[in-house]
N, C-alpha and C positions, 0 to 999 in steps of 0.2 A: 504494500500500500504506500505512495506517495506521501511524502509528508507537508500534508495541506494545513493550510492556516484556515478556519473558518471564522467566519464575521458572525455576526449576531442573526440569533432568526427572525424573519420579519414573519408576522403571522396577519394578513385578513382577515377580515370578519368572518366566521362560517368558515373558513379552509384551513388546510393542511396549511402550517408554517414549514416554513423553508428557507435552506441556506446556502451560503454562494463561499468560496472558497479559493485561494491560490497556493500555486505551491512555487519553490524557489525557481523552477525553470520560467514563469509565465502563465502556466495552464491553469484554467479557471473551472469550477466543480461548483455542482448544483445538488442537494440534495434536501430531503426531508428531513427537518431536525426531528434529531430520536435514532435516524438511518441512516449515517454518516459513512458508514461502512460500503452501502449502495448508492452510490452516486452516479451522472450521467458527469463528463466532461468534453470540453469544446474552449473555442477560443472565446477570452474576455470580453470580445466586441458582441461576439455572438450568445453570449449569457449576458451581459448587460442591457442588452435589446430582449429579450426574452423577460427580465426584471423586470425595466421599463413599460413592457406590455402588461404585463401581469397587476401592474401596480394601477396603471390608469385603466385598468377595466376590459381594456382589449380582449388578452387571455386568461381572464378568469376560468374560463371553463375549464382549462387546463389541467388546475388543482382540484 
């Protein structure tokens, strides 16, 4: 397992909280707080546009 730093979890009203994560190379990590162990990863531009979505209501569904 990579060793990622995770940020705080941001939690919605109603949804799964979740948390975003970097690790020393760059690489940015998404997961469920609680399931930290199972994460999705991808580049920071492309998980901070996913956040962004998520937070203005775009992809709620998601969660």
């Amino acid at each position: 397992m990579p060793d990622i730093t995770w940020e705080s979890p941001f939690c919605a009203e109603g949804n799964n909280c979740f948390r975003i994560g970097t690790d020393p190379q760059g690489n940015a990590y998404i997961a469920i707080a609680g399931q930290e162990d199972h994460y999705l990863t991808d580049t920071r531009e492309a998980l901070r546009t996913l956040i962004r979505d998520i937070k203005s209501g775009k992809a709620d569904h998601l969660l």
